[in-house]
C-alpha positions in Angstrom: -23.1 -41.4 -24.9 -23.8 -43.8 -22.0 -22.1 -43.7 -19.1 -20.6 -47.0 -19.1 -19.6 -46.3 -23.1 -18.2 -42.9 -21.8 -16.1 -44.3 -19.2 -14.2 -46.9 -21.7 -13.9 -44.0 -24.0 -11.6 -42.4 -21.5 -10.3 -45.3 -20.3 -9.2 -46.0 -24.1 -7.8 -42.2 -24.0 -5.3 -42.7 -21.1 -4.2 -45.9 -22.0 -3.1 -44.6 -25.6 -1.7 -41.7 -23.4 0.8 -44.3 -21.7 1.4 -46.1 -24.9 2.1 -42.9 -27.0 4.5 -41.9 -23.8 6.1 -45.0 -24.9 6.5 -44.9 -28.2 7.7 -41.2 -28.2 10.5 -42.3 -25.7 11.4 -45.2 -26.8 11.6 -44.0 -30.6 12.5 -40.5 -30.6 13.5 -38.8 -27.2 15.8 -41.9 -26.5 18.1 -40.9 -29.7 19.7 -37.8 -28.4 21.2 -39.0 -24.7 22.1 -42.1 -26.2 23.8 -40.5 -29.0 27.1 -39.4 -27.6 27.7 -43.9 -26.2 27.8 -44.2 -30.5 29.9 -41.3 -31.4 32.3 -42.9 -28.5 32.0 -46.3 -29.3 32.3 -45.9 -33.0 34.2 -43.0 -33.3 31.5 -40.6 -35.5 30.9 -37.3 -35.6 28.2 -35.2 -34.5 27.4 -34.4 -37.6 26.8 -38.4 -39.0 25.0 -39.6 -36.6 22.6 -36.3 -36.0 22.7 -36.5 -39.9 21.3 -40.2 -40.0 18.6 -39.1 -37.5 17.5 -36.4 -39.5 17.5 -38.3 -42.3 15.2 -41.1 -40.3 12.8 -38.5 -39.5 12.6 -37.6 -43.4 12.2 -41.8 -44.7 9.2 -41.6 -41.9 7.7 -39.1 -43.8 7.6 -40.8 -46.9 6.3 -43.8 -45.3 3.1 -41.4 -43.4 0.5 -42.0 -46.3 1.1 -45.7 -46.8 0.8 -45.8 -42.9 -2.5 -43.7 -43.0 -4.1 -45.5 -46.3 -3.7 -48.2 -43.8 -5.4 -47.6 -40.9 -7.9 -46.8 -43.0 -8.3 -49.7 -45.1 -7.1 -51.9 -42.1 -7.8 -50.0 -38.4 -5.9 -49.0 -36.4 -5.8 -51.9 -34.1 -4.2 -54.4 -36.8 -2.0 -51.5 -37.5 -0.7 -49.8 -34.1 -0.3 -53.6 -33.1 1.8 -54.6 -35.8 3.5 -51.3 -35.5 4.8 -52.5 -31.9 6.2 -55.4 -32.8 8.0 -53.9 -35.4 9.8 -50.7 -33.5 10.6 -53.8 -30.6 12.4 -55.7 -33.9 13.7 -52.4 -35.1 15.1 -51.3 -31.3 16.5 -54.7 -30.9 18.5 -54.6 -34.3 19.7 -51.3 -33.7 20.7 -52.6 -30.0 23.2 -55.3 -32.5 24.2 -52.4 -34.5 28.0 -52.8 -35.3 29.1 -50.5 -38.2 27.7 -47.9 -40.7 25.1 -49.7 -42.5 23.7 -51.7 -39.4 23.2 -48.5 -37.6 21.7 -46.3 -40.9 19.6 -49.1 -41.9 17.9 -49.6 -37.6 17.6 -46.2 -37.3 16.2 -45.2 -40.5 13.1 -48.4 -39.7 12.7 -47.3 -36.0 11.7 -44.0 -37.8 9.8 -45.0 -40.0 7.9 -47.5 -37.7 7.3 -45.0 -35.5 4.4 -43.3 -37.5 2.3 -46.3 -36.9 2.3 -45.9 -33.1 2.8 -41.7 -32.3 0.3 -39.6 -32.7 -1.3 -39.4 -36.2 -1.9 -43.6 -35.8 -3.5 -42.9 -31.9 -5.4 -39.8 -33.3 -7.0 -42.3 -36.1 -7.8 -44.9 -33.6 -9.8 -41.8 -31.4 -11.6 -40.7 -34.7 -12.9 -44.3 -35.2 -14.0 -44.2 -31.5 -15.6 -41.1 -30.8 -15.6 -39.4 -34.3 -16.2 -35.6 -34.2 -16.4 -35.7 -30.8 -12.6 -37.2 -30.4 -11.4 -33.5 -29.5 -11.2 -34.0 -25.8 -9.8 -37.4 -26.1 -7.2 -36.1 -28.9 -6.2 -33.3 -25.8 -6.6 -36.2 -23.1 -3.4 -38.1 -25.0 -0.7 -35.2 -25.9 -1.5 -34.2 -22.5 0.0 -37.3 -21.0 2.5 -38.3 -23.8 3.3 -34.5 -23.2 5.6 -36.1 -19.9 7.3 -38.7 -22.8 10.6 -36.6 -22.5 10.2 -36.1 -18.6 10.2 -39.6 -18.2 12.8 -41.2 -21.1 15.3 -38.5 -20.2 16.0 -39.1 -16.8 15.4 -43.3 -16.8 17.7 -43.0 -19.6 20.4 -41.1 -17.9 20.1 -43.3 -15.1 20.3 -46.6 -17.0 23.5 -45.1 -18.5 24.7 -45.4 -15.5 24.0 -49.1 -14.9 24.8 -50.4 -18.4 25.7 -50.1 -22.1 23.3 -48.3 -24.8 23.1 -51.6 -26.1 21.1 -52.7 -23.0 19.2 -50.0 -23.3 18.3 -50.6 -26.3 17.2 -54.1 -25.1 14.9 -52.6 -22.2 13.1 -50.2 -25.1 11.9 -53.1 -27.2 10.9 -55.3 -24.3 9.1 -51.8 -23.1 6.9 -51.6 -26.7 6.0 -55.5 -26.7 4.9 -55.5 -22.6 3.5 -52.0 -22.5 2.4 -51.0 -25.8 1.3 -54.1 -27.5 -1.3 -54.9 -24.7 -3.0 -51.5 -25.3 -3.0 -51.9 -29.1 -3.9 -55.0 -28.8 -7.1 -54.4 -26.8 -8.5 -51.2 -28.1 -12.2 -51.1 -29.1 -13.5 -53.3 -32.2 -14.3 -50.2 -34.1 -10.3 -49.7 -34.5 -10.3 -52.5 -36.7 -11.4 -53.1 -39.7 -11.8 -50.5 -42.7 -13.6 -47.1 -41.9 -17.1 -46.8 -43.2 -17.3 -45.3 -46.4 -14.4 -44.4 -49.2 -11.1 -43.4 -47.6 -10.5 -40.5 -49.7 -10.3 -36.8 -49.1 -13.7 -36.0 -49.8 -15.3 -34.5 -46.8 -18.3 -36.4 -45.6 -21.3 -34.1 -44.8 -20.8 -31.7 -41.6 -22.8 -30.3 -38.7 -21.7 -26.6 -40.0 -22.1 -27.2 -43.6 -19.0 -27.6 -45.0 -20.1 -30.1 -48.0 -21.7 -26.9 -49.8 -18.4 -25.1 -50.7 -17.3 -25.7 -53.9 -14.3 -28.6 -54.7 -12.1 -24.9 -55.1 -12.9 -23.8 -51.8 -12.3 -27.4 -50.1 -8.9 -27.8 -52.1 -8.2 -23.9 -50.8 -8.9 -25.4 -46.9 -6.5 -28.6 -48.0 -3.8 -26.2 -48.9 -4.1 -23.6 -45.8 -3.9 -26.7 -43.7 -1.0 -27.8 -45.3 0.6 -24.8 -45.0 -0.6 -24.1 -41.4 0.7 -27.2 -39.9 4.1 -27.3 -41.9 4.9 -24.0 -41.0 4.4 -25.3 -37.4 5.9 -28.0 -38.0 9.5 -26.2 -39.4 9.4 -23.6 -36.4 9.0 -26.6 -33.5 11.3 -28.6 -35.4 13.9 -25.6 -35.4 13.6 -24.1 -32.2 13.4 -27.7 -30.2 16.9 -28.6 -32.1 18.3 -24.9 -31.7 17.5 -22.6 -28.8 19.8 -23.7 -26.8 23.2 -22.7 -29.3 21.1 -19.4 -29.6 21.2 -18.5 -26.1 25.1 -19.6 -25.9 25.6 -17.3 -28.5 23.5 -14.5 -27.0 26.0 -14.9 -23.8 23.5 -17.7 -22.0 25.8 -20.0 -19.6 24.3 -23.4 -20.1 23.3 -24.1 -16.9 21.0 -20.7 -17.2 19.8 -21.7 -21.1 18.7 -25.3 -19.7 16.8 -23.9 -17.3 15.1 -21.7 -19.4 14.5 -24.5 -21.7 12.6 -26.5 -18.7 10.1 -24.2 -18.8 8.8 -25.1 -22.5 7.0 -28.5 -21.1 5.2 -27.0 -18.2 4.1 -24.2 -21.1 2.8 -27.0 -22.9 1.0 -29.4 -20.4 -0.4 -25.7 -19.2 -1.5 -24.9 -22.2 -3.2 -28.4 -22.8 -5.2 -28.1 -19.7 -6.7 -25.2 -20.8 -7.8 -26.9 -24.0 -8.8 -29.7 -21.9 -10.8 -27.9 -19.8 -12.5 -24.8 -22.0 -11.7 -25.7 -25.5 -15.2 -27.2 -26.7 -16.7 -23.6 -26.3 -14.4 -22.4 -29.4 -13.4 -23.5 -32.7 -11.1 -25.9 -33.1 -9.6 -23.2 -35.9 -9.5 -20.7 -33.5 -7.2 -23.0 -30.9 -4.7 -23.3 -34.2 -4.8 -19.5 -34.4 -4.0 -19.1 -31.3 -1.4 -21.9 -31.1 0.6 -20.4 -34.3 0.5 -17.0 -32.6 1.6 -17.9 -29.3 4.8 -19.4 -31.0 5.1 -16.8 -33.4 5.4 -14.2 -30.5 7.7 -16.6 -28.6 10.2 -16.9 -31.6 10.0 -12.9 -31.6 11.3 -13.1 -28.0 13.8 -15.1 -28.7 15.1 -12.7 -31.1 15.4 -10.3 -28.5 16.4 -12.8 -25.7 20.2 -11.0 -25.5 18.1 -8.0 -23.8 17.8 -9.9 -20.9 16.6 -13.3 -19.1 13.2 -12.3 -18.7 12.7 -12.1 -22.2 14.2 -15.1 -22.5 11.3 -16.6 -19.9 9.1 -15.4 -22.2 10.1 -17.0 -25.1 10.0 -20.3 -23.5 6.5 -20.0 -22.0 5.2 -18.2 -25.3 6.8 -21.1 -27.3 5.8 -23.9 -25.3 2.1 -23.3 -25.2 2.1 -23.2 -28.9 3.8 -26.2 -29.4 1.6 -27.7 -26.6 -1.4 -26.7 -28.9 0.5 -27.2 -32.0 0.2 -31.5 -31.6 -3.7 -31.2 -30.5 -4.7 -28.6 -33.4 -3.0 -30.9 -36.5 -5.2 -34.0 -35.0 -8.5 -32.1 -34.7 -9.1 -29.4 -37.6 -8.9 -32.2 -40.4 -11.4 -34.2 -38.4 -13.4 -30.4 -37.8 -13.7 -30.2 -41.8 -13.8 -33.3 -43.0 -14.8 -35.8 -40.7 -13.3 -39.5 -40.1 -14.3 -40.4 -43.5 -10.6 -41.2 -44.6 -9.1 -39.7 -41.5 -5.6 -41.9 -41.5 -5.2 -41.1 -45.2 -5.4 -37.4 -45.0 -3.4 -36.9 -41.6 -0.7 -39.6 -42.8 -0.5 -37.2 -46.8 -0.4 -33.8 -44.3 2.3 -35.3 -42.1 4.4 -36.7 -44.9 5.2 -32.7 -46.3 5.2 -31.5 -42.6 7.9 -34.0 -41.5 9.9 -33.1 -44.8 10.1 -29.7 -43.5 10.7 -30.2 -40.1 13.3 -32.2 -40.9 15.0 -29.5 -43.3 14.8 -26.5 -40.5 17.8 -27.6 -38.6 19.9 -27.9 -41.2 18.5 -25.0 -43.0 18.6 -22.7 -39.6 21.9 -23.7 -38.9 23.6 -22.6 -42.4 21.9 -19.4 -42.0 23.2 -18.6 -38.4 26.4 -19.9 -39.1 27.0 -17.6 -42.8 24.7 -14.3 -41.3 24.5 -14.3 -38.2 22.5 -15.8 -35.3 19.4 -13.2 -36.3 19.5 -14.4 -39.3 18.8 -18.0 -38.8 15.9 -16.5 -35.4 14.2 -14.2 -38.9 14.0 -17.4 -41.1 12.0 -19.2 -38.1 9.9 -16.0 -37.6 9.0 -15.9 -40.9 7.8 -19.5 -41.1 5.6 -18.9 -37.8 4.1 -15.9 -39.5 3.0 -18.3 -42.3 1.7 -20.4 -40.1 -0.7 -17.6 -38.5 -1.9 -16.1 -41.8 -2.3 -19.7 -43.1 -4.6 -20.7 -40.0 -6.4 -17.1 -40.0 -7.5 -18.0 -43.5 -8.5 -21.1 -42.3 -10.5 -19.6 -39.5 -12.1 -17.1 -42.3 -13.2 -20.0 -43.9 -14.9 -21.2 -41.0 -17.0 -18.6 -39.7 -18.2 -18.9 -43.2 -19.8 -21.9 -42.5 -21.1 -22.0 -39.1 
């Protein structure tokens, strides 16, 4: 690649790192310290409005192969643009929310407009850019819209302090139309447009060979994905919406727990530097090993986390660079086997089961810990992490295989 080429590639890479930041804060991260101005206003529980959310995150993953057939057929300029001027529409309807309906109906579109402008939607655009070389770029994004919560959470508690949620609400969607559309708006020609060749799941010829294995072996590397990334997805989903009722139960005073819970986003930028910096030299594969591990043997800490706080530590740092890795891994190993030959389609069918899950392990933790026991709702997200490794070692298996 020529320099000149090289140096928009990057500058392409950060700039869907600030939008991404965005569009994670402004469509995700902003729900949970806004969501105790609803229950006040409105008078709801907890329980509805956490219920609606979850419930959001869920009609999004219905809406992640449409999204994905998409980008494909379309790019993911056209898309990613038309997908910021919908969440600003969809933020400023639920800033006008004033009953039941209102608010079930805004939240459920900001959710399921945000798939055309998170991840799976940036890693497309990367894949029509660089194509098997968007690894570095793909680690170059989560690493900055890894600071999405560092930077939503605080300006959000601070605007509560100036004005209404409804403002707020206001600011977001100005924030996706002046910060967010620009960027779609001007990525690189070859984000627009359909993607060369049929947008189907039909791997495209590879550098290590992976077009000679047998349509049984690719639908076996189809289903260990699957099962690889939903498993990570039920165990982030859990832990992120969890940990910190486990360690109140394991005798944690918040103050302590919250502290502890800092330490998973440094765990994750860390992590992602690593990547960043020494990842090319392995497998792709082998960073989702590692990744699935890494949170396994944090959610095995924080079985143990009543020993003491410095299991507890570890659990955090454990955990958070295997979530760190988790977001980079699910963006690169389809694009490892099968190339960007139908990219947004594949990514958009693997997130749709993924998110259905995620959005499940709360609940399903929580009924669990609440009938057994606390250990009993930890040993139902340890066994979904372990799933997750033996999925992605079988993956690995597969590609040593081939290489």
């Amino acid at each position: 690649m020529e320099p000149g080429a090289m140096g928009r590639g990057w500058a392409t890479t950060v700039a869907l790192g600030v939008s991404m930041t965005v569009s994670y804060g402004t469509l995700f991260y902003s729900f949970a310290p806004l969501a105790a101005s609803f229950m006040a206003e409105f008078g709801w529980s907890r329980s509805f409005v956490f219920g609606v959310f979850s419930a959001a995150l869920l009609a999004g993953g219905v809406v992640a192969p449409i999204t994905g057939w998409l980008i494909d057929r379309h790019g993911a300029r056209p898309v990613m643009s038309a997908g910021s001027i919908a969440a600003a529409i969809a933020l400023l309807f639920l800033s006008r929310a004033d009953g039941e309906a209102q608010f079930i109906a805004a939240v459920m579109i900001c959710e399921m407009t945000a798939l055309a402008v998170q991840y799976e939607a940036g890693f497309a655009a990367l894949a029509r850019i660089h194509g098997r070389e968007a690894r570095g770029p793909i680690t170059g994004v989560t690493l900055i819209a890894g600071f999405s919560s560092t930077v939503f959470w605080p300006l959000i508690g601070w605007l509560l302090h100036l004005t209404d949620w409804r403002t707020i609400y206001l600011i977001l969607a100005a924030l996706n139309l002046i910060v967010c559309l620009p960027i779609h708006l001007a990525l690189p020609r070859r984000c627009a447009g359909p993607a060369t060749g049929s947008p189907d799941l039909s791997p495209s010829p590879l550098s290590h060979d992976l077009a000679a294995l047998s349509g049984r072996k690719r639908r076996r590397v189809l289903w260990l994905m699957l099962l690889a990334f939903t498993a990570s997805g039920f165990v982030v989903s859990a832990v992120q919406s969890g940990f910190l009722v486990i360690l109140a139960d394991f005798g944690y005073a918040p103050a302590v727990a919250a502290t502890i819970g800092a330490l998973i986003g440094p765990s994750q930028v860390g992590a992602r530097v690593v990547e960043m910096i020494w990842g090319r030299r392995g497998s792709p594969v082998l960073v989702g090993l590692l990744a699935n591990a890494s949170a396994a043997f944090g959610v095995l800490c924080l079985l143990f986390a009543a020993s003491g706080e410095a299991i507890a530590i570890l659990f955090a740092i454990a955990y958070g660079a295997g979530q760190g890795l988790a977001y980079i891994v699910r963006g690169v190993i389809p694009l490892h086997f099968f190339g960007p030959q139908g990219y947004g389609a594949l990514t958009g069918k693997l997130s749709a089961v993924r998110i259905a899950f995620s959005a499940a392990a709360p609940v399903s933790v929580a009924v669990l810990s609440d009938t057994f026991g606390v250990e009993a709702g930890i040993a139902l997200m340890l066994l979904a992490a372990f799933i997750g490794v033996a999925a992605m070692a079988g993956l690995l298996a597969i590609d040593r295989k081939v290489t």
